[in-house]
DSSP file (Angstrom, degrees, kcal/mol; ACC not computed):
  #  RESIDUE AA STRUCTURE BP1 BP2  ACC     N-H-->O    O-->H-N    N-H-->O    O-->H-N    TCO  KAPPA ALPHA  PHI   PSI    X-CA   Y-CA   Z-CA
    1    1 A X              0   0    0      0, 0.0    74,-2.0     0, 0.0     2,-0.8   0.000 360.0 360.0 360.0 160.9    3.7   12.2  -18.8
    2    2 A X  B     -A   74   0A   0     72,-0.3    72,-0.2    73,-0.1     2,-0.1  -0.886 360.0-170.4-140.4  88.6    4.5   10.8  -15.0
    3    3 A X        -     0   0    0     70,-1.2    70,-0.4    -2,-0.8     2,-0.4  -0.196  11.9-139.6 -77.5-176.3    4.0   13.3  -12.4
    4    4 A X        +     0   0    0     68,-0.2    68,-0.2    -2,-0.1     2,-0.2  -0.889  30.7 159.0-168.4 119.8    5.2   12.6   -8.4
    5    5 A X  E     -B   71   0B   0     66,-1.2    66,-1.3    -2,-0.4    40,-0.0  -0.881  41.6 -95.3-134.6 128.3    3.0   13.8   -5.4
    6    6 A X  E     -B   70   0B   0     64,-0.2    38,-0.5    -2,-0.2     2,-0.3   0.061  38.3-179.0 -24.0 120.2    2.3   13.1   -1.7
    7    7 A X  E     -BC  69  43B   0     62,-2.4    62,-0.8    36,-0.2     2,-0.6  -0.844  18.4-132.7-119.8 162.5   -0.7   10.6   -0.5
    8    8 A X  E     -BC  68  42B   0     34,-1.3    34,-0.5    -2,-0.3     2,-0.4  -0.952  10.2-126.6-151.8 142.5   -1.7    9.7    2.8
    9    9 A X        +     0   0    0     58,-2.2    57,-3.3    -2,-0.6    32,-0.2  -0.561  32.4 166.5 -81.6 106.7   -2.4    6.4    4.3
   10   10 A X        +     0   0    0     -2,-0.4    56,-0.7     1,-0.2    32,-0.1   0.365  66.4  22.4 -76.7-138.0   -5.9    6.4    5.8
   11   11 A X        -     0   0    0     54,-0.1    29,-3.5     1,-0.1     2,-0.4   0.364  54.9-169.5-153.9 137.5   -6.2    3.0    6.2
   12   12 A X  E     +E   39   0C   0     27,-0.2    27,-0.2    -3,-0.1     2,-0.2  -0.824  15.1 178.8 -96.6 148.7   -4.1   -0.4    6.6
   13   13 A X  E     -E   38   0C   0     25,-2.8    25,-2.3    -2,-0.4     2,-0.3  -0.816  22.8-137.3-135.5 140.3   -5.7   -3.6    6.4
   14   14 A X  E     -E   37   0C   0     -2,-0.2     2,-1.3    23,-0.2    23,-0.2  -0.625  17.8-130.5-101.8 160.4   -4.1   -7.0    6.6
   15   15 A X    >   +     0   0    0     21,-1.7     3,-2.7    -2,-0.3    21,-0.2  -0.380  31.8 177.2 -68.1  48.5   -5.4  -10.1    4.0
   16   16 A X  G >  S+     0   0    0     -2,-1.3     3,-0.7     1,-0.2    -1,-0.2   0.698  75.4  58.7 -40.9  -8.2   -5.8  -12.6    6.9
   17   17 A X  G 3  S+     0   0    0      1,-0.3    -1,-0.2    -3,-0.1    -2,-0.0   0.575  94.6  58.9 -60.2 -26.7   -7.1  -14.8    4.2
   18   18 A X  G <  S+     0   0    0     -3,-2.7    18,-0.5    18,-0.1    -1,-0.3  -0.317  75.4 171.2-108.8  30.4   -4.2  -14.9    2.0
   19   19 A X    <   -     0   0    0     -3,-0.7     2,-0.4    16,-0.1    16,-0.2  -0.206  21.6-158.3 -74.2 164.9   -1.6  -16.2    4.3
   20   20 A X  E     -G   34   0D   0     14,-1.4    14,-2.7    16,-0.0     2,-0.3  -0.955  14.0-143.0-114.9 140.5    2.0  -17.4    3.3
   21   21 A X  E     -G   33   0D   0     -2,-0.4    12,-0.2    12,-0.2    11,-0.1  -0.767   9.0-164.5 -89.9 139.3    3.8  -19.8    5.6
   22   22 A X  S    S+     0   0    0     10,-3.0     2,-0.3    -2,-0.3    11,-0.1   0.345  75.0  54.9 -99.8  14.8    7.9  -19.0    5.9
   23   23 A X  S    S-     0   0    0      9,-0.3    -1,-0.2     1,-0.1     8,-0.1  -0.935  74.9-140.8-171.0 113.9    8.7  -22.4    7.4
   24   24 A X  S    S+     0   0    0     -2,-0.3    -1,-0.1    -3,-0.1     2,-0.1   0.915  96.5  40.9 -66.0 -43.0    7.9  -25.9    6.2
   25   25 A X  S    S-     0   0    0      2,-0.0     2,-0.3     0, 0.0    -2,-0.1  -0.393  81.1-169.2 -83.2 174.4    7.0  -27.5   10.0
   26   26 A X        -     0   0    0      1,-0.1     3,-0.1    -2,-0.1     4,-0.0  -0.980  27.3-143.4-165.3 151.7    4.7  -24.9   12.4
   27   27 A X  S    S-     0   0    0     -2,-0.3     2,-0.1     1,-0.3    -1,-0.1   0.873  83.2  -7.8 -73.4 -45.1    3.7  -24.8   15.9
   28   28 A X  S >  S-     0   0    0      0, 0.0     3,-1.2     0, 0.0    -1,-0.3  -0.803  89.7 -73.9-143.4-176.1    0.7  -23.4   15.4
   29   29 A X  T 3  S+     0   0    0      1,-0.3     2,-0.1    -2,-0.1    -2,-0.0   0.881 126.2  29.9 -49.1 -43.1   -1.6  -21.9   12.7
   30   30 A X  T 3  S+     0   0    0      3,-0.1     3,-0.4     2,-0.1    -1,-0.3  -0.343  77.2 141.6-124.7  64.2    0.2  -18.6   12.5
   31   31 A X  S <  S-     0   0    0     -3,-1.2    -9,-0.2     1,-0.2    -8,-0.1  -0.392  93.9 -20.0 -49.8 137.8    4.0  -19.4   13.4
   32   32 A X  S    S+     0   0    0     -2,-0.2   -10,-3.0   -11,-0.1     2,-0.3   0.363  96.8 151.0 -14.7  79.7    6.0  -17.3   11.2
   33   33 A X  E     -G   21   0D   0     -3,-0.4     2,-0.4   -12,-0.2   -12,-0.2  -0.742  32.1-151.7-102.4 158.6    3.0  -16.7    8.5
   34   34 A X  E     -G   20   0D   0    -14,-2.7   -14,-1.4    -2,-0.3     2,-0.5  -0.989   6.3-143.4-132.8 129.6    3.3  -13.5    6.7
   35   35 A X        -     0   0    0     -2,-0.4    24,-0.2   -16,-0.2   -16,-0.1  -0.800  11.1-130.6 -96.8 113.5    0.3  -11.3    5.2
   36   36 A X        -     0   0    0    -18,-0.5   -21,-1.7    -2,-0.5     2,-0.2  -0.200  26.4-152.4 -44.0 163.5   -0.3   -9.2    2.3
   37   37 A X  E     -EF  14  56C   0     19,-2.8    19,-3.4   -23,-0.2     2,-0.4  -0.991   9.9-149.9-137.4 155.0   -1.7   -6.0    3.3
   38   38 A X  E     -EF  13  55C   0    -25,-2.3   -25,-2.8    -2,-0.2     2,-0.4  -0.913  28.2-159.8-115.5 157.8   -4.2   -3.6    0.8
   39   39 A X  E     -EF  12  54C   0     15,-3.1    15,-1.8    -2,-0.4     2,-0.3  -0.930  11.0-120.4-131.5 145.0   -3.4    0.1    2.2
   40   40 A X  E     - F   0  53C   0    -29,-3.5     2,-0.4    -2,-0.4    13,-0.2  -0.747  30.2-154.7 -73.5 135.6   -5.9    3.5    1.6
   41   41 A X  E     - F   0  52C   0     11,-1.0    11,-1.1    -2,-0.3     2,-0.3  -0.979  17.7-171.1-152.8 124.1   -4.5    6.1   -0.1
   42   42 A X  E     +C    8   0B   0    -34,-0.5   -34,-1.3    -2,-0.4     2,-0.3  -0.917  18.5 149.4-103.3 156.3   -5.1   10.0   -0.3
   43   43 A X  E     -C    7   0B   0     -2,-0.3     7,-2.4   -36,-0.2     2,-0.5  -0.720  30.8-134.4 157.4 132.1   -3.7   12.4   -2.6
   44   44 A X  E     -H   49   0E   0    -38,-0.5     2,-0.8     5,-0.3     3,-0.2  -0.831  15.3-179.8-120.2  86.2   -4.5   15.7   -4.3
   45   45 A X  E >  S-H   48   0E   0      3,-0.6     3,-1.4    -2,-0.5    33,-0.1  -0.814  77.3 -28.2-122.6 109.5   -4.0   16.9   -8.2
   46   46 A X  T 3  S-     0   0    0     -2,-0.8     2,-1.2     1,-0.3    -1,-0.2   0.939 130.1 -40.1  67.8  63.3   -4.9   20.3   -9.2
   47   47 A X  T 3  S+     0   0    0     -3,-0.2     2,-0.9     1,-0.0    -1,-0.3  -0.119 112.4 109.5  94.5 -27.5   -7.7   20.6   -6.5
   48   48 A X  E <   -H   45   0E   0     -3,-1.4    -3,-0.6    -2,-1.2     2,-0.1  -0.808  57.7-138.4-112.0 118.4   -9.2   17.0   -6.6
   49   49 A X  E     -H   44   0E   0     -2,-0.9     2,-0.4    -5,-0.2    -5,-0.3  -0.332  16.1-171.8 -42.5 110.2   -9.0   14.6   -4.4
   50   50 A X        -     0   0    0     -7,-2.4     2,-0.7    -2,-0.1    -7,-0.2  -0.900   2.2-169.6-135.4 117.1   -8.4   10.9   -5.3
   51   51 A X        +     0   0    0     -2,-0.4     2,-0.4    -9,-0.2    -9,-0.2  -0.909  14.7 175.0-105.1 124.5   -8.7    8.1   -2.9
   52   52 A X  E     -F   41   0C   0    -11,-1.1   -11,-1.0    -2,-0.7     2,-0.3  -0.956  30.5-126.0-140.7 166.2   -7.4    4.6   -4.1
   53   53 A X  E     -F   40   0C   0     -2,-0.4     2,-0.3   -13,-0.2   -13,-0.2  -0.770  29.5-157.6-127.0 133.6   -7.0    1.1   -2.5
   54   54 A X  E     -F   39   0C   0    -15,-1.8   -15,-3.1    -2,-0.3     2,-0.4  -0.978  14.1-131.9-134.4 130.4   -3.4   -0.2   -3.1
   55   55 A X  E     -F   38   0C   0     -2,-0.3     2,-0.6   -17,-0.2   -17,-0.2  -0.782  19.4-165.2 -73.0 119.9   -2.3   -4.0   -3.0
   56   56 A X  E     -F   37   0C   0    -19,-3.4   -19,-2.8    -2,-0.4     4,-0.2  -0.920  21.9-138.1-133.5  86.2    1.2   -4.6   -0.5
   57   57 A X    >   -     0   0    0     -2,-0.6     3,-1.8   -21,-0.2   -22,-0.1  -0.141  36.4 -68.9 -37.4 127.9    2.4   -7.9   -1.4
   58   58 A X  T 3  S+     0   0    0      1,-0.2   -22,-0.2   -24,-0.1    -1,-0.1   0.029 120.1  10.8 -47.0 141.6    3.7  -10.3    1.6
   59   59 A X  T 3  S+     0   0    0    -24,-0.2    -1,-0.2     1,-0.2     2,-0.1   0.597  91.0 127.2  57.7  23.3    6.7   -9.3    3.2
   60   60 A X  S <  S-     0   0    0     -3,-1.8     2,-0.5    -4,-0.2    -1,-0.2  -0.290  74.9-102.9 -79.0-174.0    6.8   -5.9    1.6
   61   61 A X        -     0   0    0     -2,-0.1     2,-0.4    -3,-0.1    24,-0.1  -0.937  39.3-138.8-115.9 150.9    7.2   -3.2    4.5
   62   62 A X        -     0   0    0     -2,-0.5     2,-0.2    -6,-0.1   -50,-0.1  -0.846  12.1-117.6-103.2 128.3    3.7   -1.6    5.0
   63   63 A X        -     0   0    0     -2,-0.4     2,-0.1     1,-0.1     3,-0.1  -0.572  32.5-112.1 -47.4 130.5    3.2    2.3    5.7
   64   64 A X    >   -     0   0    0     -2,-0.2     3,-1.4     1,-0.1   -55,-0.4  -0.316  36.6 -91.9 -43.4 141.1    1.8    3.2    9.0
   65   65 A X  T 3  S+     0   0    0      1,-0.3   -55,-0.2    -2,-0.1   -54,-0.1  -0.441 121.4  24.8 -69.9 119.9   -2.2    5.0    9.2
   66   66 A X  T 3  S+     0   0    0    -57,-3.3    -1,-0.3   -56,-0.7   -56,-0.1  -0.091  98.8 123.3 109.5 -29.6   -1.2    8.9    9.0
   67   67 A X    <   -     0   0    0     -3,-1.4   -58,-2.2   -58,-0.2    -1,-0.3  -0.034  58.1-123.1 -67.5 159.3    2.1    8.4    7.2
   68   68 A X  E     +B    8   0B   0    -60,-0.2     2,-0.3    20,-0.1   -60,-0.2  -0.488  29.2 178.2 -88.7-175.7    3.1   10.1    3.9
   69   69 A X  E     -B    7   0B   0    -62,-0.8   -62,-2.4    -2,-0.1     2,-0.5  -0.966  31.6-103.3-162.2 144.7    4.2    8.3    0.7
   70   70 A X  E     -BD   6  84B   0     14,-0.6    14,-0.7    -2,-0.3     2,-0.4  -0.885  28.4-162.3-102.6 138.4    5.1    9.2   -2.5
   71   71 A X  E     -BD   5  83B   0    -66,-1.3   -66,-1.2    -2,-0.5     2,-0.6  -0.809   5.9-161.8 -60.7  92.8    2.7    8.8   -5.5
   72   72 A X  E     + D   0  82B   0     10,-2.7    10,-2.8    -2,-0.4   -68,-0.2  -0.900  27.6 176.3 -92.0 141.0    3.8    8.8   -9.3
   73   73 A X        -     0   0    0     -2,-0.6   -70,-1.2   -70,-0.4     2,-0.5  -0.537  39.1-105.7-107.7-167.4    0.5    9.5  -11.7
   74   74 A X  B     -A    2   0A   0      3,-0.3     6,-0.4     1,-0.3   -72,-0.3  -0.986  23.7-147.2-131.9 136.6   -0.1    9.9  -14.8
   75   75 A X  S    S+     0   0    0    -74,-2.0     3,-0.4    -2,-0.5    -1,-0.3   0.987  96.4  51.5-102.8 -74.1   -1.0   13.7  -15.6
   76   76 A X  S    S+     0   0    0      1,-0.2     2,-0.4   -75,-0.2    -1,-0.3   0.808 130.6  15.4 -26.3 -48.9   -3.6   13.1  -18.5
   77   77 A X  S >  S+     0   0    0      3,-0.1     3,-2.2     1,-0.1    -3,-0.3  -0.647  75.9 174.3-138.3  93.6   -5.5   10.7  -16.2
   78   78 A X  T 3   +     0   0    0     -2,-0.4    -1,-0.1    -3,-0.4    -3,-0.1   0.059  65.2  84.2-101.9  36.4   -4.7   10.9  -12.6
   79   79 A X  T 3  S+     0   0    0      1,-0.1     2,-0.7    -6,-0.1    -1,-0.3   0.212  80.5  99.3 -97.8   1.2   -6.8    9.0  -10.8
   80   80 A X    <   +     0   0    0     -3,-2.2    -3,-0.1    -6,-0.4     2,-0.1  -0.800  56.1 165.7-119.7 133.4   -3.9    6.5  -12.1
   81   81 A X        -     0   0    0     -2,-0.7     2,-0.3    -8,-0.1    -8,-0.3  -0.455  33.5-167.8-111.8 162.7   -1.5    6.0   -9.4
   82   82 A X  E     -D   72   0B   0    -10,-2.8   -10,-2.7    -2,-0.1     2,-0.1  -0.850  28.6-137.2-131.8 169.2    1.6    3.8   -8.1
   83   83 A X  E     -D   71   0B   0     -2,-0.3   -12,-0.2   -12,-0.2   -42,-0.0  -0.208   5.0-147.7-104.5 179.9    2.4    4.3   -5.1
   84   84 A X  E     +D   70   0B   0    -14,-0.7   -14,-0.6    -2,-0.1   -13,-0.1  -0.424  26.9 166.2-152.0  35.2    6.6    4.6   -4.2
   85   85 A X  S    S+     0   0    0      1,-0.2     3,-0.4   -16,-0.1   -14,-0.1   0.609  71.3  55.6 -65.2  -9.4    6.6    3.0   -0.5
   86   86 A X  S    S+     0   0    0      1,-0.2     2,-1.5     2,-0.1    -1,-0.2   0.928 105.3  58.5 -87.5 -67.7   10.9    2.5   -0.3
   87   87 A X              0   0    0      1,-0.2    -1,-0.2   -17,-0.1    -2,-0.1  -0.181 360.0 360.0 -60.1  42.3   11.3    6.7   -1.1
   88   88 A X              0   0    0     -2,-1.5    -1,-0.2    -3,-0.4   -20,-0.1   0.373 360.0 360.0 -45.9 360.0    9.2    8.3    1.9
């Protein structure tokens, strides 16, 4: 069964590594490129604390460091999450 709880994002970071170009000609290297980003996660079931690293595909919109988010898990084993970044 698929519980829903509150995380907070300790950490962004973006994948310079991984860029996508939006535009076949460019000015320079990073001229409308766009980045995935992996995001930090906090979040609290039944007393214990769970921190997990979440993947944000390019051109999703990325939570801000400090904001909340919501979390569905899975109540048997809830150190697995996904995360719900459009319903803040």
């Amino acid at each position: 069964m698929e519980k829903e709880t509150t995380a907070k994002v300790i950490s962004v970071s973006k994948q310079k590594w991984i860029k996508i170009n939006t535009k076949p000609i460019r000015k320079n290297s990073s001229d409308s490129a766009i980045y995935p980003h992996i995001i930090k996660i906090s979040y609290n079931v039944d007393g214990n604390e769970y921190i997990k690293r979440k993947f944000i595909g390019a051109g999703y919109p990325v939570p801000s460091v400090g904001s909340h988010i919501k979390v569905i898990y899975d109540e048997n084993k809830p150190s697995k999450v996904k995360i719900n970044i459009y319903n803040t």
